[in-house]
C-alpha positions in Angstrom: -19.8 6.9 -12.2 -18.6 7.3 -15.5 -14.6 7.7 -16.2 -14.7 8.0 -19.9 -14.3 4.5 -21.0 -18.0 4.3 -22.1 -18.9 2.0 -18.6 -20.7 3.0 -15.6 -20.0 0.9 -12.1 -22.5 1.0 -9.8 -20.6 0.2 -6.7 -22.5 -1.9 -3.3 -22.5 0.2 0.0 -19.6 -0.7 2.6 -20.2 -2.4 5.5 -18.0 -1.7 7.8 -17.6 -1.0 11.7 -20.6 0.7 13.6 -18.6 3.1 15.4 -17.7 4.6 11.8 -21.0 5.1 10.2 -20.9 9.1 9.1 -23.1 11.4 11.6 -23.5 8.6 14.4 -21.2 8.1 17.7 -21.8 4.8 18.8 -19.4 2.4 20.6 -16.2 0.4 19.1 -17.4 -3.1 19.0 -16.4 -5.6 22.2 -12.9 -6.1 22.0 -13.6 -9.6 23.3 -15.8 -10.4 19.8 -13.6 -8.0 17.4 -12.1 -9.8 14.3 -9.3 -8.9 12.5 -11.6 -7.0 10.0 -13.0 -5.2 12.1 -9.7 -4.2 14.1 -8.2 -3.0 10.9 -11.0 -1.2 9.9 -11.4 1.1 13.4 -7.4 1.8 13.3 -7.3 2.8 9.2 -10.6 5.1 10.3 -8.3 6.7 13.0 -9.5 4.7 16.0 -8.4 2.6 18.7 -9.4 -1.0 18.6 -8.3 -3.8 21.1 -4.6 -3.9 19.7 -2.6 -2.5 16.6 -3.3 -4.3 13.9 -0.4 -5.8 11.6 -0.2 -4.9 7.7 1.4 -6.5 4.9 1.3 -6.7 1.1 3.0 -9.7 0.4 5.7 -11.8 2.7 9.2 -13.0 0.0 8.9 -16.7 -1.0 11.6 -17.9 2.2 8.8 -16.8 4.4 5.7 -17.8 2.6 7.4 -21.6 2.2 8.4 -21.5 6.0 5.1 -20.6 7.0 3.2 -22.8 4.3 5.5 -25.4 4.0 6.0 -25.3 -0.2 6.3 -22.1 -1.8 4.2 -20.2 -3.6 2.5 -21.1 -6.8 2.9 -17.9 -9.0 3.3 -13.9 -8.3 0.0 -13.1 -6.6 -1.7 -16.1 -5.4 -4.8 -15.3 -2.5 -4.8 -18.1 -1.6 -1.4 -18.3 -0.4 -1.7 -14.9 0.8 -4.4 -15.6 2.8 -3.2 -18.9 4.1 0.0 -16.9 5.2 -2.2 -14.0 7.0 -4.1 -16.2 9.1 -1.2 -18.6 10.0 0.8 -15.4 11.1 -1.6 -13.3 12.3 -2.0 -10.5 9.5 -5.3 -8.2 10.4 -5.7 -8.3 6.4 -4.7 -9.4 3.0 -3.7 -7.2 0.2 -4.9 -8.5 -3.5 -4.5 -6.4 -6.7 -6.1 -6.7 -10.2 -4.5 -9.2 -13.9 -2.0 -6.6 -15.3 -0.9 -4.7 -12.1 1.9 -2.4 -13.3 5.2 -4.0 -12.2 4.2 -7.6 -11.3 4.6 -10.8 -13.2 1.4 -12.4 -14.3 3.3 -15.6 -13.7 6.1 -16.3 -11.9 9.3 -15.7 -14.0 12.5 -15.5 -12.2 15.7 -14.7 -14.4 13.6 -13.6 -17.6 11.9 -10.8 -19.3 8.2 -10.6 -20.0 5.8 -8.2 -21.9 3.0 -7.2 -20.0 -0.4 -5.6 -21.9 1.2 -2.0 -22.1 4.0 -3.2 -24.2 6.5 -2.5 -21.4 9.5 -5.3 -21.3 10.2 -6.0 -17.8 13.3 -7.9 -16.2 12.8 -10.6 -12.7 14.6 -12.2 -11.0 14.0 -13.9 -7.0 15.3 -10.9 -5.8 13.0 -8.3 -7.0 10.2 -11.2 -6.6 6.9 -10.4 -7.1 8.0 -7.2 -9.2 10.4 -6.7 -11.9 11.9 -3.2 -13.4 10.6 -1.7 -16.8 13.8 -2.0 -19.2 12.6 0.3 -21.8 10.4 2.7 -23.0 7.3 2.7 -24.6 6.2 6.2 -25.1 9.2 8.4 -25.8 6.8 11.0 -27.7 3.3 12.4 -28.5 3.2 9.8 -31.5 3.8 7.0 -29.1 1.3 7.9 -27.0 -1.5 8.2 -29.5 -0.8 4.7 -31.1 -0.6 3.2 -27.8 -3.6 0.9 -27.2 -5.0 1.3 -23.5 -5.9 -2.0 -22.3 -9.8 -2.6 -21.3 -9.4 -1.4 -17.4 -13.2 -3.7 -16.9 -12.0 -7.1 -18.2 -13.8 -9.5 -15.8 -10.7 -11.9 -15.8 -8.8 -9.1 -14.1 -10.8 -9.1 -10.7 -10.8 -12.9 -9.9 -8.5 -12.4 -7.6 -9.8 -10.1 -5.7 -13.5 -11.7 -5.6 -11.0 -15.1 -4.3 -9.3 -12.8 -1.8 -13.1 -11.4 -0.4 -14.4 -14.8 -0.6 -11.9 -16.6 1.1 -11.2 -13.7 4.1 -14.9 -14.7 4.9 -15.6 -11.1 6.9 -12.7 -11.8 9.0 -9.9 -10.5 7.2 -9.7 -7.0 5.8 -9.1 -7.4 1.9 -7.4 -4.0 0.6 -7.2 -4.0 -3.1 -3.9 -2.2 -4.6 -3.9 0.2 -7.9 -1.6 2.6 -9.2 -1.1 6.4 -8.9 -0.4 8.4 -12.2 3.1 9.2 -11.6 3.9 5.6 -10.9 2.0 4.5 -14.0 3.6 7.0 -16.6 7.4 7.0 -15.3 6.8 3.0 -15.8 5.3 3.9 -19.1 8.0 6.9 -20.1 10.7 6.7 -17.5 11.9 9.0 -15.3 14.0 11.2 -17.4 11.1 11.9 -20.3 8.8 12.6 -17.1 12.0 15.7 -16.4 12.0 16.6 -19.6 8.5 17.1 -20.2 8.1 19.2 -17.3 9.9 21.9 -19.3 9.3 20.8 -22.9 6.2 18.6 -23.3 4.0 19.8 -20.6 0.7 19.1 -22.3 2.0 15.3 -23.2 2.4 14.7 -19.6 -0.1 16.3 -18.2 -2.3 14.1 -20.9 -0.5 10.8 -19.9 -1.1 11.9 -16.1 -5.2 12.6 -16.6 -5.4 9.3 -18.7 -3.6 6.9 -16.0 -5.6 8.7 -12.9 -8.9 7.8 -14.4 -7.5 4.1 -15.7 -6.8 3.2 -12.3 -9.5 5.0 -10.5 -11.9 2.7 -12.8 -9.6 -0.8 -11.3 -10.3 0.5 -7.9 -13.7 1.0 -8.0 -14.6 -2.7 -9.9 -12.4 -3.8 -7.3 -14.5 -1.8 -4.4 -17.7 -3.7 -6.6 -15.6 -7.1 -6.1 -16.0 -6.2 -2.2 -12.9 -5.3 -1.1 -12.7 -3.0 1.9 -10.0 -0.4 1.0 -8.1 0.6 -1.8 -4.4 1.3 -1.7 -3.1 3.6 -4.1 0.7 3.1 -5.0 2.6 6.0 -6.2 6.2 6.4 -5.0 7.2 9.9 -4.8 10.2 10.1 -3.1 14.1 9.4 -3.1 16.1 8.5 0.2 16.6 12.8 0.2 14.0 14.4 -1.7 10.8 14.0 -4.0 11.5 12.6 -7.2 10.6 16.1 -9.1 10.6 19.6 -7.4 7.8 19.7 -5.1 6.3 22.5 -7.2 6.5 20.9 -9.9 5.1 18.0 -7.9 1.6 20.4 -6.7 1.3 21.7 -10.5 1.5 17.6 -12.8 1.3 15.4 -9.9 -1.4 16.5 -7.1 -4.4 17.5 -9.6 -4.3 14.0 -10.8 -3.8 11.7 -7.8 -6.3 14.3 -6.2 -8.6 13.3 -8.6 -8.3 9.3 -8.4 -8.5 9.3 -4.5 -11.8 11.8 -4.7 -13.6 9.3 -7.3 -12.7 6.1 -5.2 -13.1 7.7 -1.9 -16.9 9.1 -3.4 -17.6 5.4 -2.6 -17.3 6.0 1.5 -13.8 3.4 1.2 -11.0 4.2 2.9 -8.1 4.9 0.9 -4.6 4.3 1.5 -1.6 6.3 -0.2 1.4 4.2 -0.4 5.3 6.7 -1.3 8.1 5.4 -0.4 10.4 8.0 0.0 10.9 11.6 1.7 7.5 12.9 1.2 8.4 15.7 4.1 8.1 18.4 1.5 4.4 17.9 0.1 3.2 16.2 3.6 1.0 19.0 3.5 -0.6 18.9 0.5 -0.9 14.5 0.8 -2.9 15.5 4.2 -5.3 17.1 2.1 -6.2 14.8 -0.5 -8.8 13.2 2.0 -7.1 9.9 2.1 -7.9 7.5 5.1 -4.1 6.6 5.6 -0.3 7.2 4.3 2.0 4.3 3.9 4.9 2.9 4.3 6.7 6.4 6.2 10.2 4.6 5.1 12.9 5.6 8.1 15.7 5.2 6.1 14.1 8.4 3.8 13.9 10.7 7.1 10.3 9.9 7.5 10.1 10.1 11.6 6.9 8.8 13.0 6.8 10.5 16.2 6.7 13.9 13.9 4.4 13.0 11.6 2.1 11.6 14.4 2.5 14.9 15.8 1.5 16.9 13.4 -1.2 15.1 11.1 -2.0 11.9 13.7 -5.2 13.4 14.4 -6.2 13.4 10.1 -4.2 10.6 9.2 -3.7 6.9 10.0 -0.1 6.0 9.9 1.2 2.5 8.2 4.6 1.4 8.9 8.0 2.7 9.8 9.8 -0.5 10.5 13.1 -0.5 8.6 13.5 -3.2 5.9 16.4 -2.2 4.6 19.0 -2.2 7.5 17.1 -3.4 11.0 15.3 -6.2 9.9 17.5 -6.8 6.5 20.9 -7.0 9.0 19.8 -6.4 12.4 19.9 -8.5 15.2 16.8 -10.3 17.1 17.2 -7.5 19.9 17.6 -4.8 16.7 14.2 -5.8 15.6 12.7 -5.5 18.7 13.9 -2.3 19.8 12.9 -0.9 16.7 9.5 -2.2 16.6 8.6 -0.9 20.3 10.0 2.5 18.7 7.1 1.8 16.1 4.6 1.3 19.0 5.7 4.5 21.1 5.9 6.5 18.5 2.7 5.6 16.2 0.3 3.5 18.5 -0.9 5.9 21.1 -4.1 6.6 21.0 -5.1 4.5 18.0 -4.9 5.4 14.5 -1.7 3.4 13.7 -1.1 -0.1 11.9 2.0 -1.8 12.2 4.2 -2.6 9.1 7.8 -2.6 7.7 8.9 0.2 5.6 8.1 -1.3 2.5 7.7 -5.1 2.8 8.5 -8.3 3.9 10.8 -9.2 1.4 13.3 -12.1 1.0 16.5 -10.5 2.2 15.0 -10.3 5.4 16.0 -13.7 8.0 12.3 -15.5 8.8 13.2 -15.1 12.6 13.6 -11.4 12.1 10.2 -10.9 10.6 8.7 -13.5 13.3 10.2 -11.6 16.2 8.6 -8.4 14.5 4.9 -9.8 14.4 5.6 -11.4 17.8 6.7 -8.1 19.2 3.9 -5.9 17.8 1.3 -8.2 19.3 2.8 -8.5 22.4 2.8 -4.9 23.2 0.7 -3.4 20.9 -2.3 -4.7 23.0 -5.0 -1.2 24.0 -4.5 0.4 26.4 -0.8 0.6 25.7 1.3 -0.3 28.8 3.7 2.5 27.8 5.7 1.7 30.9 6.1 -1.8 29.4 7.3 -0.6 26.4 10.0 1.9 27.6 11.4 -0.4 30.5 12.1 -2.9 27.4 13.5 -0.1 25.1 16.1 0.5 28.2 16.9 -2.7 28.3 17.5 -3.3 25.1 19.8 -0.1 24.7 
């Protein structure tokens, strides 16, 4: 498939569960023999597998030292991740591609680097793995042209993820993360260029917009030729309120463009996931029809309520997350956690097509025995069939 950078991937067919090859009906593999690969893989395809399988990108360094016993190395280290994953029980291990907008190449907390799009970023262990762009680096047409796009097939860029399918050995789903347009020019421009060149620079954006779609689509797609088994596309969208942008101006910049990336990577037969934070309630409609496999993270705190959006597009979509990180598992209590992951369960898990996950991530504000008495929970009553009587007598109990 050619993108316009003069290469041409040829990408290896996926192997993936039985019961999802396209035209057949054929039977969900024995629950008794079912690996975590293959759980994920039947739930992100909109099925019911022996349990609901457990997501996350990457676990804060508190937890990853618990669980490990020394922290970890550097920003994005599979092996760690994988380590972690296995120990706690993850059904997969996210891995992302050298010169991921937003993440450290190294680990760098309390200091600025410059990444290979000439964007300063700030860290500290807070914001760990990511940082936040302190300037910008196209503020005009004129920066745009002179800005030098870095080589999207550099070899060095997908060790990583060749590590991460190597050492999940078939029994780990690896899902390799890229970024959406949106995400990639407000890091690149900022969010108040992006409003202003809705009305003044329309064709700049619009340009910017094309140009990131097919830079990432190209990382997805050497990362699908790596052997990863689904691509995650990261694009937040949305405020705790609202989208970002008007949601018509949204359909006319945003929607061609991410349309675009998820059609070329989802040409492949991988599932693709859309991760927004954010209230995406507006433009739910139009994310439905992008053709994506799954929508993540469906943050609570944004007014994103599982049980409606189950409801309404659970038979299209799977659904990824829900689970507060920002007040229930951030400040909750043991019991707080627990009620609100059975919530999670009642809400998402019925009938399949659901994966359990925080609302964003795992991150190091969040006590260890908070995110251990999530997992713990999930598993314990996330098993198919749901005992849904199980799950409500403890909700009672816990109100």
């Amino acid at each position: 498939m050619e993108l316009g950078y003069g290469v041409i991937v040829i990408v290896r067919s996926k192997v993936l569960p039985a019961r999802y090859v396209e035209g057949e009906s054929v039977e969900t593999p024995d629950a008794s023999k079912m690996n975590s690969r293959e759980r994920f893989l039947i739930a992100l395809r909109g099925g019911q597998p022996d349990r609901v399988p457990l997501f996350e990108y990457h676990f804060g360094p508190t937890f990853i030292e618990a669980v490990l016993g020394q922290p970890a190395s550097y920003y994005h280290n599979v092996d760690d991740e994988v380590a972690v994953a296995r120990a706690v029980g993850l059904d997969m291990v996210w891995t992302a591609p050298l010169g991921f907008m937003g993440f450290a190449n190294i680990q760098l907390h309390g200091e600025r680097y410059q990444d290979e799009w000439s964007i300063w970023w700030g860290t500290n262990l807070s914001s760990w793995p990511a940082g936040w762009p302190e300037m910008e680096v196209v503020k005009s047409r004129k920066d745009w042209r002179k800005l030098k796009v870095p080589d999207p097939d550099l070899p060095i860029r997908f060790e990583q993820p060749r590590r991460a399918v190597e050492l999940a050995a078939g029994e780990l789903a690896v899902v390799g993360g890229v970024r959406g347009p949106f995400s990639s020019v407000w890091m690149l421009a900022g969010l108040v260029n992006i409003g202003l060149w809705i009305y003044d620079e329309p064709d700049l954006l619009e340009d910017m917009l094309r140009e990131m779609a097919h830079w990432n689509a190209q990382l997805g797609l050497n990362m699908i030729h790596a052997g990863v088994d689904a691509i995650v596309i990261h694009d937040d969208w949305g405020m705790n309120k609202s989208t970002f942008i008007k949601p018509d101006d949204w359909r006319r910049f945003v929607l061609p463009y991410i349309a675009k990336e998820v059609e070329i990577l989802a040409s492949t037969g991988t599932p693709v996931i859309l991760h927004s934070d954010g209230n995406l309630n507006a433009i739910l409609d139009d994310i439905v029809q992008l053709g994506i496999a799954a929508l993540n993270p469906l943050q609570r705190g944004a007014d994103m309520d599982l049980a409606s959006v189950k409801a309404k597009y659970g038979n299209r979509l799977c659904l990824i997350g829900n689970l507060s990180t920002t007040t229930t598992l951030a400040r909750g209590t043991l019991e707080d956690v627990e009620r609100e992951t059975l919530e999670c369960l009642r809400d998402g898990a019925l009938g399949g097509g659901y994966i359990f996950a925080p609302d964003h991530s795992y991150h190091s504000g969040i006590p260890v025995a908070n995110i251990w008495c999530a997992l713990q929970t999930a598993k314990k009553y996330g098993a198919y069939p749901l005992d849904m009587e199980a799950i409500r007598t403890r909700l009672a109990e816990l109100r």
